[in-house]
MIVO-959530 format. One record per residue (C-alpha): residue number from 1; x, y, z; chain; residue in one letter. Coordinates in steps of 0.001 Angstrom, whole numbers, plus 500000, padded with zeros to 6 digits. Layout:
// residues N
+-----+--------+--------+--------+--------+---------+
| num |      u |      v |      w | cadena | residuo |
+-----+--------+--------+--------+--------+---------+
| NUM |      X |      Y |      Z |      A |       A |
...
+-----+--------+--------+--------+--------+---------+
END
This chain:
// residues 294
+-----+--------+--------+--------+--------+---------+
| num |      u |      v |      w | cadena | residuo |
+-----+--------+--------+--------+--------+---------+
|   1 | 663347 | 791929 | 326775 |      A |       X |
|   2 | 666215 | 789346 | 325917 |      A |       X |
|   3 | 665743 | 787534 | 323025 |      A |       X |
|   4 | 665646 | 783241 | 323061 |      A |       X |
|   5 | 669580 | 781651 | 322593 |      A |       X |
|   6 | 669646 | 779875 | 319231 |      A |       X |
|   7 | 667794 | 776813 | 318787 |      A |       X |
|   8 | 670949 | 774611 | 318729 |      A |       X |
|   9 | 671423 | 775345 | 322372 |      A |       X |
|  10 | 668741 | 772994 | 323129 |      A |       X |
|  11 | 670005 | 770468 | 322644 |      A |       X |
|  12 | 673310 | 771700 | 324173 |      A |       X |
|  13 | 671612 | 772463 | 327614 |      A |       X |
|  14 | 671803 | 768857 | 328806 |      A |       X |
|  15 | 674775 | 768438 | 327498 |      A |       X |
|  16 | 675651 | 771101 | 329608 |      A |       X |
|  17 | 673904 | 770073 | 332747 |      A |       X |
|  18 | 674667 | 766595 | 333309 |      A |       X |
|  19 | 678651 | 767354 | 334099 |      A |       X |
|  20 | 678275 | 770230 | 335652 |      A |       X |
|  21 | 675708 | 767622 | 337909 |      A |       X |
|  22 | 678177 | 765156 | 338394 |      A |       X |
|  23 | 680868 | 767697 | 339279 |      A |       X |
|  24 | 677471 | 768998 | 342231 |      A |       X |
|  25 | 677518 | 765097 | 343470 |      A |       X |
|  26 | 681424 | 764930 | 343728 |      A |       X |
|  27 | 681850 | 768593 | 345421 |      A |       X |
|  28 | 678833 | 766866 | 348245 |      A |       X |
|  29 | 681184 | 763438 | 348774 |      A |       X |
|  30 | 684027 | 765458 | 348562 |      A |       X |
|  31 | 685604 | 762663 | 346270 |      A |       X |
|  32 | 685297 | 761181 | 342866 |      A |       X |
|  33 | 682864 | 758423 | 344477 |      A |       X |
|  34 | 679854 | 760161 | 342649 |      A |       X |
|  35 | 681788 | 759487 | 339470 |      A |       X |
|  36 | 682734 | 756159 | 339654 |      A |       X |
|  37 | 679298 | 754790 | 340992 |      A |       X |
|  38 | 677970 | 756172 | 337329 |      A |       X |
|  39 | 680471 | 753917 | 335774 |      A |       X |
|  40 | 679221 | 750763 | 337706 |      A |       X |
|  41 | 675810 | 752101 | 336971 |      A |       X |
|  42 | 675991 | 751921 | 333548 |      A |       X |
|  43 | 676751 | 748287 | 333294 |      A |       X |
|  44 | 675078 | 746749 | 335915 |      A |       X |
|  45 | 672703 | 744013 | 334753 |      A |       X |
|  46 | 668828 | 744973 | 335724 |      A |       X |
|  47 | 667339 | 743865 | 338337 |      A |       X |
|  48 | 663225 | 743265 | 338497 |      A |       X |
|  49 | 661000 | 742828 | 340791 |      A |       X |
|  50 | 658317 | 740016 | 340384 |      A |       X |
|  51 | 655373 | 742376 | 340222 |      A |       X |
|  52 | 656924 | 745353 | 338712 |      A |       X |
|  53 | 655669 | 747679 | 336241 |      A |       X |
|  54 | 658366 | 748721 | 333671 |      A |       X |
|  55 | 656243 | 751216 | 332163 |      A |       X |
|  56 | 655941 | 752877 | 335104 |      A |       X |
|  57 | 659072 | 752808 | 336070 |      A |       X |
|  58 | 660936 | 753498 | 333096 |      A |       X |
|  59 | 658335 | 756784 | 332717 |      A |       X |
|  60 | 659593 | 757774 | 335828 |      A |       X |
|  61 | 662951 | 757374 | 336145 |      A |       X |
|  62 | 663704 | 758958 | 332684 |      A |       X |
|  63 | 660487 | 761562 | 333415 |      A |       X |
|  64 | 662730 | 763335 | 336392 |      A |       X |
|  65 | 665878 | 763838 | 334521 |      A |       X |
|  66 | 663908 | 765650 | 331613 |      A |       X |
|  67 | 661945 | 767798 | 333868 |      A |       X |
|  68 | 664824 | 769373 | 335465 |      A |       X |
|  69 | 666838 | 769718 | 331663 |      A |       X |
|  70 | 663044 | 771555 | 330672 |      A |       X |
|  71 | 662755 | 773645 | 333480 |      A |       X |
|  72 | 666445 | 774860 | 332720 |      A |       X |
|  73 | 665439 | 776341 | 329224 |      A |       X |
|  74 | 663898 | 779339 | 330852 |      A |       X |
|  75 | 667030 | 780412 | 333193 |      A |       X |
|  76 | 668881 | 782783 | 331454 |      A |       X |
|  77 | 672669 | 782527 | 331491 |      A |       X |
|  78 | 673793 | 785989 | 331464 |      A |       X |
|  79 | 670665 | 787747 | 330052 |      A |       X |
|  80 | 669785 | 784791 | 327322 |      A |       X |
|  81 | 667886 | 782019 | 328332 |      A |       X |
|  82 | 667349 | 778688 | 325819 |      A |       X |
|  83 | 663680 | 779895 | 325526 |      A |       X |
|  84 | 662571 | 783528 | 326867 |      A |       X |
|  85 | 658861 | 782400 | 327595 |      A |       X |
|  86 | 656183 | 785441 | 328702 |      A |       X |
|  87 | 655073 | 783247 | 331699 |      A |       X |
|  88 | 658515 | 781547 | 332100 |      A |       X |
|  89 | 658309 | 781520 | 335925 |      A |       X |
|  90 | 655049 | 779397 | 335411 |      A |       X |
|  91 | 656579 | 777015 | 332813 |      A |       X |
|  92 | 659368 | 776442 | 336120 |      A |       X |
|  93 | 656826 | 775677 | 338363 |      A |       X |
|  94 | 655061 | 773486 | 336038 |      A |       X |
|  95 | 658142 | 771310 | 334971 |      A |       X |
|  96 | 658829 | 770873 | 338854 |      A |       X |
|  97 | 655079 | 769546 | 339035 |      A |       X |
|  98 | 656507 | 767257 | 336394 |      A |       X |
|  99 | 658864 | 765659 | 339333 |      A |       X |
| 100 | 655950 | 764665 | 341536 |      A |       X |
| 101 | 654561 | 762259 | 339163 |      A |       X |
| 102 | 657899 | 760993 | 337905 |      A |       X |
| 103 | 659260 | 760588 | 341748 |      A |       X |
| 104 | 655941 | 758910 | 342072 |      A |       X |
| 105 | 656002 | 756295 | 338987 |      A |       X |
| 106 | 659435 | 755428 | 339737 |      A |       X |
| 107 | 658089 | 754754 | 343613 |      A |       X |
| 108 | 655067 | 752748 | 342456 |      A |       X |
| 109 | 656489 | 751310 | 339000 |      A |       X |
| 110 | 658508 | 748008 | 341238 |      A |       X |
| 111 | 655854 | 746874 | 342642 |      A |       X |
| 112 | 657441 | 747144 | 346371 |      A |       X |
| 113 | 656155 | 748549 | 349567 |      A |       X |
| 114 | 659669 | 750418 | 350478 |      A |       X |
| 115 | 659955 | 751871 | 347164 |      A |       X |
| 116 | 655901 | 752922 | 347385 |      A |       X |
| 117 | 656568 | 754064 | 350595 |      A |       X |
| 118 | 659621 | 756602 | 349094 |      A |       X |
| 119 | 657416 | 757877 | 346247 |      A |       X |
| 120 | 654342 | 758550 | 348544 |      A |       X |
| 121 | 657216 | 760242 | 351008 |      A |       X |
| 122 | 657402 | 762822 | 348292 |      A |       X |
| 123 | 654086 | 763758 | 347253 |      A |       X |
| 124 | 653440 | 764322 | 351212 |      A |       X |
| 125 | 656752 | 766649 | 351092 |      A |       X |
| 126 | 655501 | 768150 | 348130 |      A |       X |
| 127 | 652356 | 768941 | 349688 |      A |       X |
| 128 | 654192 | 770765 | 352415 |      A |       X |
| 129 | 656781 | 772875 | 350443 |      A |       X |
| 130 | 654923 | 773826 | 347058 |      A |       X |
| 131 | 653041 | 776464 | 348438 |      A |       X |
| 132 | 655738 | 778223 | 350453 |      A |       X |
| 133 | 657456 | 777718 | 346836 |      A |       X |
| 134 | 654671 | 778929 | 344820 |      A |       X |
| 135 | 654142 | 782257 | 346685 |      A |       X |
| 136 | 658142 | 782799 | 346895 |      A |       X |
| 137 | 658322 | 782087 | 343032 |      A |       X |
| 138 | 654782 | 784453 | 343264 |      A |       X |
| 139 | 656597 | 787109 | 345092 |      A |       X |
| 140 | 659835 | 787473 | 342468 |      A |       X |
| 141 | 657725 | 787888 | 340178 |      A |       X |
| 142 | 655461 | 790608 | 341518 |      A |       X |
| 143 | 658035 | 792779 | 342844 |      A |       X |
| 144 | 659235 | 792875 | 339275 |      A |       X |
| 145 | 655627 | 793073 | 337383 |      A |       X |
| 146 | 656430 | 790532 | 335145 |      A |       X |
| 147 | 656558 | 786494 | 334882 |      A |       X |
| 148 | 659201 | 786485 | 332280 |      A |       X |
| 149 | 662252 | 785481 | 334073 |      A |       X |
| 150 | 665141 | 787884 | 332061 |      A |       X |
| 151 | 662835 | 790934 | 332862 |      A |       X |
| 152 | 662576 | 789802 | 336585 |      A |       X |
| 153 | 666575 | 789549 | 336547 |      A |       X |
| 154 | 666792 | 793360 | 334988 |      A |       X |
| 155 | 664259 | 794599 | 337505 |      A |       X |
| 156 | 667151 | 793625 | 340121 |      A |       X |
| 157 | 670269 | 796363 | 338334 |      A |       X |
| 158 | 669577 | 798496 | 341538 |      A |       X |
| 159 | 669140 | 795894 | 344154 |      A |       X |
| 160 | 668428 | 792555 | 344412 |      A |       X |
| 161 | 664863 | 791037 | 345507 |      A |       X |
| 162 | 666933 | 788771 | 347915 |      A |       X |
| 163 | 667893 | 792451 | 350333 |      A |       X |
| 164 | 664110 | 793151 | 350548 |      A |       X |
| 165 | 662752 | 789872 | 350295 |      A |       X |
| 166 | 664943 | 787502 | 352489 |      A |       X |
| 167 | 661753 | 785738 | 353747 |      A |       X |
| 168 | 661004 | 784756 | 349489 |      A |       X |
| 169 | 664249 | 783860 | 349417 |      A |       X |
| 170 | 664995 | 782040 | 352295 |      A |       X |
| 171 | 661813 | 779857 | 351127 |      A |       X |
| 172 | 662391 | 779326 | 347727 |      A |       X |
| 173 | 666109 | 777954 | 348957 |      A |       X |
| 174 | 664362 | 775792 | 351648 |      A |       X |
| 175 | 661952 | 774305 | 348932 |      A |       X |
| 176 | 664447 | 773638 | 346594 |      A |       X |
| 177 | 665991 | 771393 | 348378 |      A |       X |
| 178 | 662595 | 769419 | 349406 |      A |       X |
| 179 | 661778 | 769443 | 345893 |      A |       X |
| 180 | 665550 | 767698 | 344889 |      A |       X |
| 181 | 664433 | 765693 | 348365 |      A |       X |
| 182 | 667978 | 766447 | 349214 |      A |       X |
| 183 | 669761 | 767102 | 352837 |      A |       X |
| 184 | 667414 | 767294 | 355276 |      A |       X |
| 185 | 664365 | 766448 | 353301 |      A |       X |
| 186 | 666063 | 762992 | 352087 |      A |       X |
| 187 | 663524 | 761345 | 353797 |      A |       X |
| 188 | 662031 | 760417 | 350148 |      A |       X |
| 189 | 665487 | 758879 | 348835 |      A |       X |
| 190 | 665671 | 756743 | 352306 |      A |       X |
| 191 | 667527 | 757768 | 355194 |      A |       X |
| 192 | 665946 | 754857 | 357422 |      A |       X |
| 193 | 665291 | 750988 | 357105 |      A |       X |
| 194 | 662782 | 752175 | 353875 |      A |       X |
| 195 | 665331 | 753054 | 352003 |      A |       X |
| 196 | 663608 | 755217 | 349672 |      A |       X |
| 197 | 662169 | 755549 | 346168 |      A |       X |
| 198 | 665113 | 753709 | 344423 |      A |       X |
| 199 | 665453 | 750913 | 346783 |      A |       X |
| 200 | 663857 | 748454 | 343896 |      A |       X |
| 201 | 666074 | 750088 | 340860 |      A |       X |
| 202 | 669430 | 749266 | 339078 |      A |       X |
| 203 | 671560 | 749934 | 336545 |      A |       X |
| 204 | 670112 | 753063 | 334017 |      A |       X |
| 205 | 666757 | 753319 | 336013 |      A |       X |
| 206 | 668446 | 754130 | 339215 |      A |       X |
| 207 | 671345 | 756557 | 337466 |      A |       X |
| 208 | 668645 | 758201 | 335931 |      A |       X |
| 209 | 666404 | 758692 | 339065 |      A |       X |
| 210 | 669476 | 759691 | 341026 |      A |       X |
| 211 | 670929 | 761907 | 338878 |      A |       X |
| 212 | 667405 | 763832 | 338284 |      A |       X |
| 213 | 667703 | 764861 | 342015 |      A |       X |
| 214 | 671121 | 766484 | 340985 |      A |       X |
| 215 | 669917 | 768214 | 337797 |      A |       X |
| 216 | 666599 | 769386 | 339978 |      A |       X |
| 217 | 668768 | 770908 | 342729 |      A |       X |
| 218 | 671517 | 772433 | 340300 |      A |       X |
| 219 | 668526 | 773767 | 338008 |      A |       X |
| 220 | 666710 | 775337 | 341318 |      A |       X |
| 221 | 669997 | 776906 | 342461 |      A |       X |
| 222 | 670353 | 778565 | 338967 |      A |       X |
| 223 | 667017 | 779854 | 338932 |      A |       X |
| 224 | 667380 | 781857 | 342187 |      A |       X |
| 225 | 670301 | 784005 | 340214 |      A |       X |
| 226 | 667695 | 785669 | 338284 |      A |       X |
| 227 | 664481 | 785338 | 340914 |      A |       X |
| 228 | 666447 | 787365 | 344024 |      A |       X |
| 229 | 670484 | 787878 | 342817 |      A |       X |
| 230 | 670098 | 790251 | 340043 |      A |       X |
| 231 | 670999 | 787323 | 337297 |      A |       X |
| 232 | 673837 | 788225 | 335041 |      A |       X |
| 233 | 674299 | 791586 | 336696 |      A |       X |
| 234 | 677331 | 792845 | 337887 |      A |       X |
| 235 | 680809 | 794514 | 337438 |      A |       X |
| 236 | 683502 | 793798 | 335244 |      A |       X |
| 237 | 682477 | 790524 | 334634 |      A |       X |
| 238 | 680463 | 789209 | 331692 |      A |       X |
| 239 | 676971 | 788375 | 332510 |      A |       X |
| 240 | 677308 | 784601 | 331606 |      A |       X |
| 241 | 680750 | 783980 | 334495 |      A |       X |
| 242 | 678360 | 786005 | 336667 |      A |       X |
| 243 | 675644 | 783492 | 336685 |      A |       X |
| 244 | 677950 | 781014 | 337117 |      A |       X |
| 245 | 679448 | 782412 | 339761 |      A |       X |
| 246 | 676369 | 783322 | 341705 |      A |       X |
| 247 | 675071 | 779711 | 340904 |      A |       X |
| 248 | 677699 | 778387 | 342403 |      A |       X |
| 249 | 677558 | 780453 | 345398 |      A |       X |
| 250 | 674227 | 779050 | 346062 |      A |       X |
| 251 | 674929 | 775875 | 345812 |      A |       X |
| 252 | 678290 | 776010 | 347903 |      A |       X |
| 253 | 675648 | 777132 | 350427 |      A |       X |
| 254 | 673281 | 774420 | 349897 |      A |       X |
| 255 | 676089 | 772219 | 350465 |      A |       X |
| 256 | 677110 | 773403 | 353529 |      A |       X |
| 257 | 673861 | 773223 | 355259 |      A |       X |
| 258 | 673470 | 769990 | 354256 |      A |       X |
| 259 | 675894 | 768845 | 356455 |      A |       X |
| 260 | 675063 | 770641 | 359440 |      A |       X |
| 261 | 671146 | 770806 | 359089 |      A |       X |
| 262 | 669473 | 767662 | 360709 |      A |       X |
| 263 | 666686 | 765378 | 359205 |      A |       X |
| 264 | 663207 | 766718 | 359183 |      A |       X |
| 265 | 660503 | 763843 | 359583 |      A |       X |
| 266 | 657449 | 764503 | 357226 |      A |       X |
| 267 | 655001 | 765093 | 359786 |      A |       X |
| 268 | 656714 | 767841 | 361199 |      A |       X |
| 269 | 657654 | 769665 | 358264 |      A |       X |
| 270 | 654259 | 769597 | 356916 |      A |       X |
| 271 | 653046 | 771404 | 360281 |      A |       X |
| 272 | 655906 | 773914 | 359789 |      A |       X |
| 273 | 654933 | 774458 | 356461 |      A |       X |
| 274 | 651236 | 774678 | 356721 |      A |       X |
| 275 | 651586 | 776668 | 360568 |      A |       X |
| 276 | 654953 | 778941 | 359839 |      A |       X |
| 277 | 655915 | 779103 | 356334 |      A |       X |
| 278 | 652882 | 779589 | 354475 |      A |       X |
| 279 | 651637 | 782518 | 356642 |      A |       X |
| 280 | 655328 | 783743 | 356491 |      A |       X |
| 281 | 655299 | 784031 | 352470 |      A |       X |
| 282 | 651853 | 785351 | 352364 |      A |       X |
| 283 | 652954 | 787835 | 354518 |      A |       X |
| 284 | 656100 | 788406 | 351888 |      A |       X |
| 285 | 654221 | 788286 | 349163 |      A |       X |
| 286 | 651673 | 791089 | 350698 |      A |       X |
| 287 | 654807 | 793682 | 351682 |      A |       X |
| 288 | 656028 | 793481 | 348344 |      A |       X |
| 289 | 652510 | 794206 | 346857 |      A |       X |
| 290 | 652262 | 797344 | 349372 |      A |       X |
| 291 | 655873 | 798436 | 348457 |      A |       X |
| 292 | 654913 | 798100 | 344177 |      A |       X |
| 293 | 651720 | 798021 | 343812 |      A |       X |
| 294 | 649985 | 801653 | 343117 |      A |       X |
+-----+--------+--------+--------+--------+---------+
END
């Protein structure tokens, strides 16, 4: 069992994540675009709508960023995570619940149909991938008999979960990037007329929103280092540069599906999920329990 980083890495860890974000958004424009835009961001004037909630919005906007900096305590870098938590693969799944209601408020908070319309686009993509997502976070952590997430990582020194259990894995990746509503699943974030959940916001509200989805997908790609690639494992390298380097292989993948994967329209994913998916992890999740299980 690793033990928990010191406690001044807490506060570190988002100090930490939001560049490493911002160097995610430029890598996806393939220019500094992402990086300027948070310039012009940060002093724009804000803009209100007449019946907008601020509460709302404000909870949500600054709710999504903090989810995905929370959910990033219990992914280890190397074999040392901020916080080494017994049921750390439930405390993940439980921050990214955290996104549904924040996506949500920010959605709602304005007071504007197109922005309601984004934030309702979500919960009905949520709906669709957080099983699949469940039972492939479900699956990780049965082959390795444990829901901490460093002892799932050391379970992996002889092979990784991702060689016998490319259906979990191939799920989890799928549903990380509905849950960052990302690529194909941008449907939330407006790819049409709608324009999305942040039509309505400016200024802070809107980095904050925006940059959330980047922490979310950079947080989900780290945590499938120690869920399926054998976390910090490897040769000559230390355990911390292989992290990083397996983090960023997932997201250079990611990346380049993005671009060649095409739009998915709610209504269809949700009958892929519910029809194909869920019976395909459940199906996952059951080989694993014949292969471990006594």
């Amino acid at each position: 069992m690793a033990d928990s980083a010191p406690l001044w890495t807490a506060a570190a860890l988002p100090v930490l994540l939001v560049p490493a974000a911002l160097a995610v958004a430029c890598a996806d424009a393939r220019s500094a675009a992402p990086a300027r835009e948070v310039l012009r961001l940060l002093v724009q004037q804000p803009r209100r709508t007449v019946a907008a909630d601020t509460l709302a919005t404000r909870t949500g906007t600054v709710l999504l960023p903090v989810a995905a900096v929370l959910a990033a305590a219990v992914v280890p870098l190397g074999s040392t995570p901020v916080n080494d938590l017994d049921d750390g693969v439930v405390w993940f799944n439980a921050m990214e619940a955290l996104a549904w209601a924040a996506v949500w408020l920010a959605g709602w908070g304005p007071g504007s149909t197109l922005s309601a319309v984004g934030g309702y686009r979500f919960l009905a993509q949520g709906l669709a991938y957080e099983i699949p997502h469940m039972l492939a976070l479900t699956t990780a952590a049965l082959g390795a008999g444990s829901l901490r997430v460093t002892e799932i990582a050391d379970a992996q020194r002889g092979l990784w979960f991702a060689v016998w259990m490319p259906a979990a894995f191939a799920l989890y990746l799928l549903s990380a990037a509905a849950m960052a509503f990302w690529g194909p699943f941008g449907q939330p974030a407006g790819r049409d007329l709608a324009r999305g959940v942040a039509s309505e916001l400016t200024g802070a509200d809107r980095l904050l929103l925006l940059g959330g989805r980047r922490l979310l997908l950079l947080t989900s790609a780290a945590m499938a280092v120690p869920l399926f690639l054998g976390g910090g494992h490897g040769p000559l390298l230390p355990g911390w540069a292989w992290t990083l380097v397996k983090t960023g292989a997932v997201l250079a993948l990611l990346l380049w599906l993005r671009r060649r994967l095409p739009g998915v329209r709610m209504d269809r994913y949700t009958e892929l999920a519910w029809v194909v998916l869920t019976p395909l992890a459940v199906l996952q999740a059951l080989v694993v329990a014949v292969v471990v299980l006594p």
